[in-house]
ZAMARGU-4260 file (C-alpha; in steps of 0.2 Angstrom, whole numbers, plus 5000, padded with zeros to 4 digits):
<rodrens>
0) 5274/6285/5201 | 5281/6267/5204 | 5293/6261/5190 | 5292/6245/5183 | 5304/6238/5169
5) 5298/6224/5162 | 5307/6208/5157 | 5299/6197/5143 | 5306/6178/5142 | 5307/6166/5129
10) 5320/6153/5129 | 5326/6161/5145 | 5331/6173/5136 | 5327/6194/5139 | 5316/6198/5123
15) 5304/6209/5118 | 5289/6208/5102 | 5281/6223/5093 | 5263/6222/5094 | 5262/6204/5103
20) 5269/6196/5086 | 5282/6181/5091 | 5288/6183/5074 | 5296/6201/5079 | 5305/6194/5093
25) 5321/6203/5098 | 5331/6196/5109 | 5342/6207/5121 | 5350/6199/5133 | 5354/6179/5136
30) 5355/6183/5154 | 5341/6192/5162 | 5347/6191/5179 | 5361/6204/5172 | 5347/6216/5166
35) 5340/6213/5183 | 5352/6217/5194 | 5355/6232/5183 | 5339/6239/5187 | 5341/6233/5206
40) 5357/6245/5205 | 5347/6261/5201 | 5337/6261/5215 | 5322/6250/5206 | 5311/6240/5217
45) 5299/6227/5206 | 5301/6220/5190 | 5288/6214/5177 | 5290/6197/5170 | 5281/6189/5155
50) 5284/6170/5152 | 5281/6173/5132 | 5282/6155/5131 | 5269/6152/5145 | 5258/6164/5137
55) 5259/6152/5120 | 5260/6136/5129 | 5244/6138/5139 | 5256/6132/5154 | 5270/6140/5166
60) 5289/6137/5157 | 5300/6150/5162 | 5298/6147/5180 | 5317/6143/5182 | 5321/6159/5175
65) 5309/6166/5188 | 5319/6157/5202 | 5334/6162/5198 | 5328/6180/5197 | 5320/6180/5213
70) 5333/6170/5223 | 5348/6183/5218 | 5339/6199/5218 | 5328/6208/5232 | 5316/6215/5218
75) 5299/6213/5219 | 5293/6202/5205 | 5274/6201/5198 | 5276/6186/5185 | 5263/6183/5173
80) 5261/6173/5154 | 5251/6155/5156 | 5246/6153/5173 | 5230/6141/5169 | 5230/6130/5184
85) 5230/6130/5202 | 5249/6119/5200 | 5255/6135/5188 | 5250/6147/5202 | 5258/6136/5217
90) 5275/6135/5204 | 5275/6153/5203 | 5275/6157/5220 | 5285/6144/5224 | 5297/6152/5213
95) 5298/6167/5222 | 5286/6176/5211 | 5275/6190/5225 | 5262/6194/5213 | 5253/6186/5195
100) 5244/6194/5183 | 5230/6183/5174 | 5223/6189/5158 | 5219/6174/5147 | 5213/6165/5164
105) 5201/6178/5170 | 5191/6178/5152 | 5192/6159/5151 | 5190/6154/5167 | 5184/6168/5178
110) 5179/6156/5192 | 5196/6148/5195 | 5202/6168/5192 | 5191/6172/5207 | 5195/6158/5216
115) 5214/6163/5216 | 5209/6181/5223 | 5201/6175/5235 | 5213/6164/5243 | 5228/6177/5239
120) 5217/6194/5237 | 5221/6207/5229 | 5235/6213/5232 | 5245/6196/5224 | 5233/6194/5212
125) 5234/6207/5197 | 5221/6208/5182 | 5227/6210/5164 | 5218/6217/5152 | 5225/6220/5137
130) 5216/6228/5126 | 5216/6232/5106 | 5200/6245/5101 | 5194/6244/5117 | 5190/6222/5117
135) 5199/6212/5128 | 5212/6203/5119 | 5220/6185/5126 | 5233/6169/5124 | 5248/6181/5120
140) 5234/6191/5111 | 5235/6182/5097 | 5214/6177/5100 | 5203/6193/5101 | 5187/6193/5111
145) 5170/6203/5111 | 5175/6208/5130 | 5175/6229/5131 | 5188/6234/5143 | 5178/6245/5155
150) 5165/6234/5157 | 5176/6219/5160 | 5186/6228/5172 | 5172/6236/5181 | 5164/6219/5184
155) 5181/6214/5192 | 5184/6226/5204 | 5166/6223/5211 | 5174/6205/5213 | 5188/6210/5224
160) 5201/6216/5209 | 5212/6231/5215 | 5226/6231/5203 | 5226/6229/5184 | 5239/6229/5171
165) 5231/6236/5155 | 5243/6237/5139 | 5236/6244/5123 | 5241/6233/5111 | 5240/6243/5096
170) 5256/6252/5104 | 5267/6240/5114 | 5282/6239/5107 | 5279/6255/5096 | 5290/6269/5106
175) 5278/6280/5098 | 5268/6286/5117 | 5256/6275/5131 | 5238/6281/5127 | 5236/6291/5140
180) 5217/6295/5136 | 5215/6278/5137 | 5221/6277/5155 | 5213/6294/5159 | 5194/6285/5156
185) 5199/6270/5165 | 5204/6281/5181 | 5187/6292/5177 | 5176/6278/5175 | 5182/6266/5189
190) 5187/6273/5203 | 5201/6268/5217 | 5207/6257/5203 | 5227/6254/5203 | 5231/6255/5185
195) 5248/6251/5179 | 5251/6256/5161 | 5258/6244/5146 | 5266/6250/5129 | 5270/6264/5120
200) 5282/6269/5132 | 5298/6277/5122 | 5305/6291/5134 | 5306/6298/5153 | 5292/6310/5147
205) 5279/6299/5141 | 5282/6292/5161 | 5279/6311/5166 | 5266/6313/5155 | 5259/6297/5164
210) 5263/6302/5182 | 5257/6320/5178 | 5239/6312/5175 | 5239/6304/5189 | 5242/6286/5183
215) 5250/6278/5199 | 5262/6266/5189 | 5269/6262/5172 | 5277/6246/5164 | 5289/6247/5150
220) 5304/6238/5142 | 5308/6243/5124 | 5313/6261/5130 | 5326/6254/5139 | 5334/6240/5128
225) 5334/6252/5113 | 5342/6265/5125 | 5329/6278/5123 | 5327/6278/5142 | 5344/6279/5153
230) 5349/6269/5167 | 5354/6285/5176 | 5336/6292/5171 | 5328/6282/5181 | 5341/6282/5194
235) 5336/6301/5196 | 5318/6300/5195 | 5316/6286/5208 | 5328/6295/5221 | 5315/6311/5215
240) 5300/6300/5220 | 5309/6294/5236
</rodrens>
């Protein structure tokens, strides 16, 4: 199962929210390049990064941050929170961002959404789709939609979408367990499907739990800053998985 901290940015700063809700914000680190290269040291190969601002803004912000990430770390970033416009995409990579997730975009705009994967594909192109109940939630959640998940990511993967990022809101930042059952359908109803799980995440079992259902990847970041997940635990389980 591929390992993916995640590092959530506001201000430049390492963050996290509980349940999407800016006014829960916790900051953790003034320098996320030191949390990177932290994670770089144990073995870990991508990282995750949100521009919460972006997210809000409806624009690309932290992309500086990203630069800065990419340009003293060999980790592998997927950046994602604002990218609206072709310019946000070509920031992004510019940046040194490998892959984006779009969420928002892909609800709002699905034309420019495809347009991006097929000029980058699927591999560099990720979907999010972040659900609470099951309906496609966007704009740093804080706007619910009538979208239900599968459907909507069904309909993408038709379209050329390999890769999606799907956090369950009702549990990001929680500690209390991913919704594996959730996951589990996703896998059952749209196969060949690379699903990276979002939220919940509050141990190195909930990532067995994960793995052992054959989820191929996991996202999480609250586990870590709050110290319910080691460095040294993912240090062995990536040299387990290698």
């Amino acid at each position: 199962m591929e390992l993916i901290p995640a590092i959530d940015l506001i201000e430049g700063k390492c963050v996290r929210l509980t349940q999407g809700d800016y006014s829960t914000r916790k900051v953790y680190n003034e320098d996320p390049l030191e949390i990177a290269l932290q994670f770089e040291d144990v073995g870990v190969g991508r990282l995750h990064v949100v521009d919460l601002d972006g997210a809000k803004a409806g624009k690309i912000v932290n992309y500086k941050v990203l630069e800065r990430l990419a340009s003293r770390t060999r980790l592998t970033i997927d950046f994602g929170g604002g990218l609206k416009s072709d310019e946000d995409l070509r920031i992004a990579f510019d940046s040194g961002a490998q892959m984006v997730t779009g969420g928002s975009i892909a609800v709002k705009n699905p034309a420019r959404f495809l347009s991006w994967l097929g000029q980058y594909g699927g591999e560099r192109i990720i979907l999010g789709a972040d659900a609470k109940d099951k309906k496609i939630a966007v704009s740093g959640w804080e706007e619910g939609t009538d979208l239900q998940l599968i459907p909507f990511v069904k309909d993408y993967q038709a379209k050329g979408v390999q890769k999606i990022i799907c956090t369950d809101i009702s549990r990001d930042g929680m500690l209390q367990g991913p919704a594996i059952d959730l996951y589990k359908e996703i896998k059952e109803e749209v196969e060949g499907l690379y699903i990276i799980a979002s939220g919940g995440v509050s141990s190195m079992r909930d990532i067995e739990r994960l793995d052992e259902a054959g989820i191929p990847a996991v996202i999480f970041g609250k586990a870590i800053y709050e110290g319910r997940i080691q460095m040294n635990e993912i240090e062995k389980y990536v040299l387990k998985v290698c």
